[in-house]
N, C-alpha and C positions, 0 to 999 in steps of 0.2 A: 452222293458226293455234292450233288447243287443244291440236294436242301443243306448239309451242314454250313455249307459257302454262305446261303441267303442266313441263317443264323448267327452266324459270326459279323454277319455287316450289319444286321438288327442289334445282336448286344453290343458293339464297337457305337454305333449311331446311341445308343442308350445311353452310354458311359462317355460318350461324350458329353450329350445332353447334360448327365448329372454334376458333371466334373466344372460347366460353365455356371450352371446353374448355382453351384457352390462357389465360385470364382464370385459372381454376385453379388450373396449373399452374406460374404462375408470381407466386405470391400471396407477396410479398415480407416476409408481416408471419408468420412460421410461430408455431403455437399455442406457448403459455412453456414448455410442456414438452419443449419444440424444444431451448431455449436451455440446459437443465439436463443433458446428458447423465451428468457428473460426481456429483449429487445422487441421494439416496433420496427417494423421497416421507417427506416430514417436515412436523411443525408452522412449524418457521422460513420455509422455502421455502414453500410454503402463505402465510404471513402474507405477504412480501415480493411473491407474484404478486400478491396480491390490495389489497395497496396500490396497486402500481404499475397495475393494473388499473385500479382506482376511480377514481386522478389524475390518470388518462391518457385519461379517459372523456370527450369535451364535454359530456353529457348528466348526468354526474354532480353533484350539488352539490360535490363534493369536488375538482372539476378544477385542475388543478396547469396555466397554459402554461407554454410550453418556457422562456422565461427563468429564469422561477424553481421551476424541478426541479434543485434542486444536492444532490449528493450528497457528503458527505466518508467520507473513509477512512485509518486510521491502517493503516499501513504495516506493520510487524513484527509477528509473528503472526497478524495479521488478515489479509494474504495474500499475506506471504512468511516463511517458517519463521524461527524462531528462535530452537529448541534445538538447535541446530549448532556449538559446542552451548550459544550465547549469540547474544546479537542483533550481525546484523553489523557495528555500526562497532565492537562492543566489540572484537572476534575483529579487524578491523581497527587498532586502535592498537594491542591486544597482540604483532603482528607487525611495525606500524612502529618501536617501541620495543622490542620485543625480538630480534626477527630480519633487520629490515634492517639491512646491515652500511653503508648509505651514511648511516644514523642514527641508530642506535642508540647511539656513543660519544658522541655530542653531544646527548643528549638532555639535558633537565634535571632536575631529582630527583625533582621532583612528580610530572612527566610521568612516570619510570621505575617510582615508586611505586604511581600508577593503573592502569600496565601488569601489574604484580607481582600485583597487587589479581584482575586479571581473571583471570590464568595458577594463580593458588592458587585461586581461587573454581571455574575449570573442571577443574583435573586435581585438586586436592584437596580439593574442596567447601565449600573455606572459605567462612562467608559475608564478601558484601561490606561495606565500611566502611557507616558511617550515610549518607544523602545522596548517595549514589555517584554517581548521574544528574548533578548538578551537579559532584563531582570529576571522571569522567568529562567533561565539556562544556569544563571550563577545561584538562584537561590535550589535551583533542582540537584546542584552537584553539591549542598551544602549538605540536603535532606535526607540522599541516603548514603553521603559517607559513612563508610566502617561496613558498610553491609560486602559479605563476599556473591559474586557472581550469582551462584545457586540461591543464594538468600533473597537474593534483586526478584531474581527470573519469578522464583515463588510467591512476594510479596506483588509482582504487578498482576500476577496471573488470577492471584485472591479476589483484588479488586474488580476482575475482567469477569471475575465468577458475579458481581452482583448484578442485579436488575436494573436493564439503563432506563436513566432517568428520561419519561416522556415518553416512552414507549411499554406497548404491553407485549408480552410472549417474547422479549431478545433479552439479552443479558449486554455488558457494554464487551465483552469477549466474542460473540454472535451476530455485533453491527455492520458487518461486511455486504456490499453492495451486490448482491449476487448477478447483476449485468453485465457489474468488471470481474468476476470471477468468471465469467465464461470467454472474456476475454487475455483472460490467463491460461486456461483450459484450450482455447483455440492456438493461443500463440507457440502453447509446446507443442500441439501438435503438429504444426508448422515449421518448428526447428529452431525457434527462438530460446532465447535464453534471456530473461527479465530478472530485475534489479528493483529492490527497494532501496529508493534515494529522500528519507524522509527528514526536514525537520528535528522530528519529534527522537527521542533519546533512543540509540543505537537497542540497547537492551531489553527498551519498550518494546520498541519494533519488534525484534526477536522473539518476544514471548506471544505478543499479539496475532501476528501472522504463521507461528507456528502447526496450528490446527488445519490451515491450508495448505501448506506442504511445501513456504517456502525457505528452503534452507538458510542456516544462520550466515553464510561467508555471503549469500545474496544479498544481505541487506547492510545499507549505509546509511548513519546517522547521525543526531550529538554525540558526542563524546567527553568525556571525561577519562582522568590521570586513572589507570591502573596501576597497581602495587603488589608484589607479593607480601603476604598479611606480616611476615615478619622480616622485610626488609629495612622498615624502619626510614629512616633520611637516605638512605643510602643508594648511589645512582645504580640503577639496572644493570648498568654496563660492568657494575665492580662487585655485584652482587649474583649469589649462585642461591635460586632459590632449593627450599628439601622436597622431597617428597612428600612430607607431610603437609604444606603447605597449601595454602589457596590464595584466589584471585581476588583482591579489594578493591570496592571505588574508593577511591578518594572525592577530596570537595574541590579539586581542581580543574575549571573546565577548560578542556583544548579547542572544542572545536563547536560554533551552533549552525548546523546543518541547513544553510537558508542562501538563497539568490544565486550569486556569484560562488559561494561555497559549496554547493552541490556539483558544481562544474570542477570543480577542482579535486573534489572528492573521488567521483567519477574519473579524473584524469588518472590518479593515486593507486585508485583501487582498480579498475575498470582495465584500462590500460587503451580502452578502443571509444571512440565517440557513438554514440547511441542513434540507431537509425530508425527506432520509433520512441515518444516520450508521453508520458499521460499525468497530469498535474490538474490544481483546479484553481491555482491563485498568483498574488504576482511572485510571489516565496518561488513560483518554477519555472519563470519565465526565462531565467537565464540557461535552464535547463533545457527549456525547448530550443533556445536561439543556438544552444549549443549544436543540438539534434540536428537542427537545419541548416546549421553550417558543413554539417558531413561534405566533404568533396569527394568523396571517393563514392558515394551508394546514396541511392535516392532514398529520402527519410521524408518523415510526417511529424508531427505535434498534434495532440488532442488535449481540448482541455473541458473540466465535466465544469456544469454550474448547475448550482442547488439552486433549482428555480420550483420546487415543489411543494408548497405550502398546504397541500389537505394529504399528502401521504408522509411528508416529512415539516422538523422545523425551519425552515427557510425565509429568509428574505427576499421576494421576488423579484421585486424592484431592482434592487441590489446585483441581484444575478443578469438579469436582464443587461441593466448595464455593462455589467461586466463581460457580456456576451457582446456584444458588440465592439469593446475594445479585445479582444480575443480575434476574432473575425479581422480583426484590421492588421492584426499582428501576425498573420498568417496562418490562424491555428483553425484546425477543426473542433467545433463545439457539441461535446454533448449534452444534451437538455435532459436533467431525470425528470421532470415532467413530459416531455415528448415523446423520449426514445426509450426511456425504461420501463416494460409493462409492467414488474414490478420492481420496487426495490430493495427490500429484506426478505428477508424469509418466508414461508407460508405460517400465516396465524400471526403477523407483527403487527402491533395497533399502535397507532399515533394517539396518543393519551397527553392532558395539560402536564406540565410539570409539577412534582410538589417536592416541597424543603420539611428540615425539621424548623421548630419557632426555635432554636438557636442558632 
């Protein structure tokens, strides 16, 4: 009877062991250092674990619940490249207006002139007009009216398929900064919930960032008038569209996603002020100031600067600069020269540019 007794307290001791052993092992929350493989130990990274740390604590006065951990993120160079050698919707109407041959004779002047504007600015460094952002925004709603939704999504997506310019092995669909993708990767797994707040054209965005998995109602943009295709003049309010019907842009632009606009967008759509924000220019500074006005939950701002001129195209000088007025505005800076050990893909080469001679 004492040996079956000593047996039973051996396989009991056993099955414990194994039952901790697999508790372990399969410990689904891995330490933040986990999530960073992309990163150098740096100050920025450092600050961002240790927010999300503090906000994600029950125990902390500082606790953040999960509804209201919203994170926003502007898009273009914050963490998809965009010296390729300009931001992609620009590189995209430069080529619906100048090299598609099913649009380019029919374009209209303004539209041909903004295109002209982009193609001197990147082969011949002219700079651009005063306000470009907004000539840009009204000649982009000019270039693919008539097109329906699905037509949009597949014509950006085409473009996204070619080979970006100045680099070897990515495509301009595959420019994604893979050090802020683990910071998206990190931030779900912490119970966030993040926002693209970009610029650049709402249904850009959408197709762009589709391949990473951020849903379309997540992202905020330019915009332009939508129409049902055969509503005609006729106001939405007084019109019942069919079934048969689809979604059209028009050439009317509502909204250019920039400064003071992102803030309000976010106010619109959002409903909650953002208690982390990640941008890289003054286009999101109002974005940040927003973030940091939070009164209710401690927030942060970080903003990236392309300071990396032998793995990417950059102006160092420039970023530099800019880093220090960053710093004084209260932001945390990340350097892709410092903090990111890499920054595309494996096999991504930094290559000159090259044009066609027209």
């Amino acid at each position: 009877m004492k040996r079956i007794f000593n047996l039973c307290v051996i396989a009991a001791f056993l099955l414990c062991g194994i039952c901790m052993f697999s508790a372990c092992s399969n410990d689904d929350d891995p330490s933040p250092k986990d999530y960073f493989p992309s990163w150098n130990k740096c100050d920025a990274l450092t600050a961002l674990q240790e927010f999300v740390e503090d906000v994600t604590d029950p125990k902390s006065a500082n606790f953040i619940s999960e509804e209201d951990r919203i994170a926003t993120f502007d898009m273009d160079g914050t963490f998809v490249g965009e010296l390729y050698p300009t931001y992609f919707e620009y590189n995209l109407l430069e080529c619906r207006v100048l090299d598609d041959a099913t649009y380019k004779d029919q374009a209209p002047e303004d539209v041909k002139e903004a295109a002209q504007a982009i193609r001197s600015f990147v082969r011949n460094h002219q700079a651009l007009p005063d306000h470009f952002d907004m000539i840009h925004a009204r000649a982009a709603a000019k270039a693919y009216a008539g097109m329906t939704i699905a037509q949009f999504d597949t014509y950006v997506k085409a473009y996204a398929d070619q080979p970006a310019n100045g680099f070897q092995g990515m495509t301009y669909g595959q420019s994604f900064y893979q050090p802020m993708l683990e910071v998206f990767d990190y931030l779900k797994a912490k119970g966030f919930t993040y926002y693209v707040v970009s610029g650049s054209d709402r249904f850009i965005c959408r197709a762009l960032v589709e391949p990473i998995g951020i849903a379309p109602n997540r992202v905020i943009g330019m915009d332009v008038k939508l129409v049902s295709s055969s509503q005609g003049e006729e106001a939405g309010v007084n019109y019942t569209m069919s079934q048969q019907e689809d979604i059209v842009r028009t050439d009317e632009l509502i909204i250019k996603n920039l400064k003071t606009n992102k803030v309000l967008q976010i106010s619109q759509e959002i409903g909650k002020v953002p208690v982390l924000s990640f941008g890289n220019s003054s286009g999101d500074c109002a974005m940040h100031n927003f973030c940091l006005s939070n009164s209710k939950h401690r927030s942060a701002a970080f903003m990236l600067i392309a300071d990396d001129d032998e793995r990417d195209h950059a102006n160092r000088e420039k970023a530099l600069s800019l880093a220090e007025r960053w710093h004084e505005a209260g932001y945390h800076v990340i350097s892709m020269k410092d903090d990111f050990r890499t920054i595309y893909a494996d096999g991504v080469q930094k290559t000159e540019f090259s044009f066609p001679d027209n």
